[in-house]
C-alpha positions as CSV (number, residue, x, y, z in Angstrom):
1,X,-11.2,8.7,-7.5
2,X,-8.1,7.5,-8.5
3,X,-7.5,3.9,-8.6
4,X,-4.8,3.2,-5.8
5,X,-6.7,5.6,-3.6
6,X,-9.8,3.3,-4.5
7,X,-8.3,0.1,-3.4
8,X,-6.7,2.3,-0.3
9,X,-9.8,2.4,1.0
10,X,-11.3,-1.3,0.3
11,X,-8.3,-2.0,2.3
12,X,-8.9,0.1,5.2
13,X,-12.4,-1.5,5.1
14,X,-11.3,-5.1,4.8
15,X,-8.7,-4.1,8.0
16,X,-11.5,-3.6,10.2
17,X,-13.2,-7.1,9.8
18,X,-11.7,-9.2,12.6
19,X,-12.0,-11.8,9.9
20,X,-9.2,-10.6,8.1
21,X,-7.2,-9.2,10.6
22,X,-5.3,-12.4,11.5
23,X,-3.8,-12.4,7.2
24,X,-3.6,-9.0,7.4
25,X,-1.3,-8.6,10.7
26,X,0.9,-11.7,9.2
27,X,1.4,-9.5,6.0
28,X,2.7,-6.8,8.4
29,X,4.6,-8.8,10.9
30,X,6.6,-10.3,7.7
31,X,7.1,-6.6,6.2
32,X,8.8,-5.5,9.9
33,X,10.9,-8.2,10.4
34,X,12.8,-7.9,6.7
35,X,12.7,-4.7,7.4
36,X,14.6,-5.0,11.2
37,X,17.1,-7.5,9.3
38,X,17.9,-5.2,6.6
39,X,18.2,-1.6,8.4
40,X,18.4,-2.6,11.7
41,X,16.0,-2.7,14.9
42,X,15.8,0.8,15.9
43,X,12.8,2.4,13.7
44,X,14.5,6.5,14.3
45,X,17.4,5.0,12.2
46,X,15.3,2.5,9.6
47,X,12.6,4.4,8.2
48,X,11.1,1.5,6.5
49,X,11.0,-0.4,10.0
50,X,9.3,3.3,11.0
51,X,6.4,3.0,8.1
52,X,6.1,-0.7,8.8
53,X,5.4,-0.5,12.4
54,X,3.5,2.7,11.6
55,X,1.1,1.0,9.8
56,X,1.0,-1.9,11.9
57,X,-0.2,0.1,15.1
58,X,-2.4,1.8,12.9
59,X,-4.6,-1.9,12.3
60,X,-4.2,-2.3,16.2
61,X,-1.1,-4.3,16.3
62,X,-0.2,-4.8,19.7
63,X,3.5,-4.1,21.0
64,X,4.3,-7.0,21.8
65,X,3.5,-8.9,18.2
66,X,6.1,-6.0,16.6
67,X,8.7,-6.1,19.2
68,X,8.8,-10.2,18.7
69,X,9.1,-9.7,14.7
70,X,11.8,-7.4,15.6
71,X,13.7,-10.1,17.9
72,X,13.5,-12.6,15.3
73,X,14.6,-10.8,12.9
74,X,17.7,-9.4,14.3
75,X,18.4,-12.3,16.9
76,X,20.1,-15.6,17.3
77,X,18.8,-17.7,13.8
78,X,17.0,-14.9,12.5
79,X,15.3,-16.1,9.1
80,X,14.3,-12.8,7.2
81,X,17.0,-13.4,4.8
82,X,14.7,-16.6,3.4
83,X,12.3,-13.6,2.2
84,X,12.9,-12.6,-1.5
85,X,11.2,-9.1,-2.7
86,X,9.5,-9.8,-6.3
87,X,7.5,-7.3,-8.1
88,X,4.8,-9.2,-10.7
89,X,2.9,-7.5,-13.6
90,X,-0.4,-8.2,-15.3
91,X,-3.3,-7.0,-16.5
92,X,-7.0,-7.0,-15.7
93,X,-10.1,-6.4,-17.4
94,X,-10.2,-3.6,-20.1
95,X,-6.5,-3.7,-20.0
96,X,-5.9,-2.2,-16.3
97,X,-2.2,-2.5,-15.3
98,X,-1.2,-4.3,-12.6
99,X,1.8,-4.4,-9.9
100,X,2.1,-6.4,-7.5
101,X,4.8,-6.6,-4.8
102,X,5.2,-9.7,-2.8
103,X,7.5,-11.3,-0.1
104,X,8.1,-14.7,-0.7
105,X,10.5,-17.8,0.7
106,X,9.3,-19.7,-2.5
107,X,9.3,-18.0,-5.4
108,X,7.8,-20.4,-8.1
109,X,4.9,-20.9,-5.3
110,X,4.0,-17.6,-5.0
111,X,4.3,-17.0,-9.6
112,X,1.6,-20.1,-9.4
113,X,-0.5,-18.3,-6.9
114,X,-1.2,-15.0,-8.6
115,X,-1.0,-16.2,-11.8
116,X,-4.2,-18.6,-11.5
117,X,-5.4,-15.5,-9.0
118,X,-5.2,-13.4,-12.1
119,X,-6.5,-15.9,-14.4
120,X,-9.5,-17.3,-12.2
121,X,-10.7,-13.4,-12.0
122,X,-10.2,-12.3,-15.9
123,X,-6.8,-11.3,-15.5
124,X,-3.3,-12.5,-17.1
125,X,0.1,-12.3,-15.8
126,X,2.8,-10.2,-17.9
127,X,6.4,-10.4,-19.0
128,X,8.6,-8.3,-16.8
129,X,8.7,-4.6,-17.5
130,X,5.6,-4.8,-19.1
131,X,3.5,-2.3,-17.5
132,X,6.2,-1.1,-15.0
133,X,7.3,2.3,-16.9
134,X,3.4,2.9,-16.6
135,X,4.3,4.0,-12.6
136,X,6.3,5.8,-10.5
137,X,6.8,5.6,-6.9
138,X,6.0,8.0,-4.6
139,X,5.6,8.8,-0.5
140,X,1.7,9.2,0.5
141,X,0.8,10.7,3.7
142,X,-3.2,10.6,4.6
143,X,-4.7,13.4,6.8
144,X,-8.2,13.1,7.8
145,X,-10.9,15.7,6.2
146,X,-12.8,15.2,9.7
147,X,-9.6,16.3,11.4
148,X,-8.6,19.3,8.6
149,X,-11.8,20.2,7.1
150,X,-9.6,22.8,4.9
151,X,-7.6,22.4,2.4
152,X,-5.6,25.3,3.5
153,X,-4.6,24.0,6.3
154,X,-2.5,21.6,5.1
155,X,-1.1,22.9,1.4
156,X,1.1,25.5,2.4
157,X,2.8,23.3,5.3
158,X,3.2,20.7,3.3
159,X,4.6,22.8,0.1
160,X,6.7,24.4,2.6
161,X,7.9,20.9,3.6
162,X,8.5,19.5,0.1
163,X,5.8,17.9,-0.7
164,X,4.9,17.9,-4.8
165,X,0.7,18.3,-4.3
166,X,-2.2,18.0,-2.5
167,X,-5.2,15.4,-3.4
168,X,-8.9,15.7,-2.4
169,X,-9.7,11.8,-1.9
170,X,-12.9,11.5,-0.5
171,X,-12.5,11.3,3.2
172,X,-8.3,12.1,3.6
173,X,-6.2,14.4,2.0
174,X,-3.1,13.4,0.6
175,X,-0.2,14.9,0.5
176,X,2.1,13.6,-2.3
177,X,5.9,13.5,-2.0
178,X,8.8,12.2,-4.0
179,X,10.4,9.1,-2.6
180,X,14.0,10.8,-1.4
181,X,10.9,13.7,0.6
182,X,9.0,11.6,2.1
183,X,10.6,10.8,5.5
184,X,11.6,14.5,5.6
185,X,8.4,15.8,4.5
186,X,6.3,13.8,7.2
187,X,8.6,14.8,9.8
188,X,8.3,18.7,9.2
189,X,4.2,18.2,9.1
190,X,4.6,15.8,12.1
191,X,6.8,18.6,14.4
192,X,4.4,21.4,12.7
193,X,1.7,19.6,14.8
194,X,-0.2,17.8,11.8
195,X,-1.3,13.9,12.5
196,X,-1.3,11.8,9.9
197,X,-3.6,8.5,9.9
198,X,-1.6,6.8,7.3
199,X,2.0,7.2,5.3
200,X,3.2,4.9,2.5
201,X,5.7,4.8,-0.7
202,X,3.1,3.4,-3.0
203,X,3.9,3.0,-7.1
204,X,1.1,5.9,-8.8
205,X,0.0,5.8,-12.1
206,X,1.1,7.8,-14.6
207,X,-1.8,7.7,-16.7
208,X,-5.7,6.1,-15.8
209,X,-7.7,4.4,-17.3
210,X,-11.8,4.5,-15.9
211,X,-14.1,1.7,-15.8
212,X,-17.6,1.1,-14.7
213,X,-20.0,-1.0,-14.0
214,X,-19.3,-4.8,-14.1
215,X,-15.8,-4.1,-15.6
216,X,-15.1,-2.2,-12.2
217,X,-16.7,-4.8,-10.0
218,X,-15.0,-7.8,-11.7
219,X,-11.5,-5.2,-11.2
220,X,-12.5,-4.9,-7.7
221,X,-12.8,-9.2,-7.4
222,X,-9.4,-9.5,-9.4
223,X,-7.9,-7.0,-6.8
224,X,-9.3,-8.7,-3.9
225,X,-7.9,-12.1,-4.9
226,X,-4.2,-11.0,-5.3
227,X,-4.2,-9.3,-2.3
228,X,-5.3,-12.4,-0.5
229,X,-2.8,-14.0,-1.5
230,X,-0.9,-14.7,1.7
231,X,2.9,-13.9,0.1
232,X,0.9,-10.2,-1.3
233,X,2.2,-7.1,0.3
234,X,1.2,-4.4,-2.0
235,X,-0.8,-4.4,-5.3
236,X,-1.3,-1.5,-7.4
237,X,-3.5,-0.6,-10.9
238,X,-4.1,2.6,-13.0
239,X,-8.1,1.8,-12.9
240,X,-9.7,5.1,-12.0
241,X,-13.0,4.6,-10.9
242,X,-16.5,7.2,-10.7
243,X,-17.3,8.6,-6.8
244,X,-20.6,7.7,-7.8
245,X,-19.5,4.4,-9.4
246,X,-17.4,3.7,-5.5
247,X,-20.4,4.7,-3.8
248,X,-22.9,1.8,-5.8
249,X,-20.0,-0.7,-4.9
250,X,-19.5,0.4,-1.3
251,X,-22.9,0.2,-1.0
């Protein structure tokens, strides 16, 4: 299983604890309200408002916590402006690439945080550009294998759409897009009937690298850590990682 997959679904996990949830919703309430200030409130005409709000009701966000980002972001004294987009890179045991996207108002807080993140969990930060060229981004839209047990049900629609390929990841398909696609792509499999569970422009790895055993657990803690970081939006590796090895961990 492919390593950004991997972590998809530690996510999805982690998403579910009530725990979490509260980080987790102000990660996406931050994500929707640069997202209003920058494209504007109406998400049929900001499609990164669309995917943020998408994912938000996805975790159960109610209405109301959205449609208040929204305000505030496109109001009186809206603030999203004070949020800079940085992208970080590092590296993690056996020399897994790392990159991280964050949103932050302070930007030397937030190098601090992952750095000693990294550090504390056998990890380094890197110069920028370092492991960049190493991805690519791309659009990923998730169909449930419960909901279209067959693969043929969804590759020729979603060929026919635009879309590059078709994963088997465990428990969702995924149908993989280029970036300028994606909107277009999810709409045609959208109006074809299809319903996705998940859609995101993620950075891919060109290449993996698989690790095992404690190297993979101590990945997974590394992982875990950055993403906990409360100015974390996305973070990304090109770890690939056993089923059988994911199974032991999930375990």
């Amino acid at each position: 299983m492919s390593g950004h997959s991997k972590w998809s679904t530690i996510k999805r996990k982690k998403g579910a604890i009530d725990a979490k949830r509260g980080k987790i919703f102000t990660k996406m309430i931050r994500e929707i309200t640069v997202a209003a200030r920058e494209g504007g409130p109406d998400p049929e005409g900001n499609p990164r408002l669309r995917r943020a709000m998408d994912t938000a009701k996805a975790a159960n966000m109610p209405n109301d916590n959205m449609n208040r980002a929204i305000k505030k972001a496109t109001g009186a004294g809206a603030d999203a402006n004070s949020y800079e987009e940085i992208t970080l890179e590092g590296y993690g045991p056996g020399g897994i690439a790392i990159l991280i996207e964050a949103l932050t108002d302070n930007r030397n807080r937030t190098l601090a945080e992952i750095r000693h993140a990294l550090s504390k969990n056998g990890g380094s930060m890197g110069e920028p550009g370092c492991v960049a060229w190493m991805f690519e981004k791309k659009g990923i839209i998730r169909f449930s294998k419960e909901k279209y047990p067959e693969e043929d049900q969804l590759m020729e629609p979603a060929i026919e759409a635009g879309a590059e390929d078709l994963k088997d990841e465990g428990e969702v398909w995924e149908v993989i897009t280029e970036m300028v696609a994606f909107d277009a792509v999810r709409k045609a499999l959208e109006d074809a009937g299809f319903e996705p569970t998940e859609a995101e422009l993620a950075a891919l790895p060109k290449d993996s690298i698989e690790i095992a055993g404690k190297e993979a657990e101590q990945m997974m803690k590394l992982l875990e850590a950055v993403e906990d970081q409360d100015d974390t939006q996305n973070v990304y590796s090109n770890m690939d990682i056993s089923e059988e090895e994911m199974e032991k961990m999930m375990a």
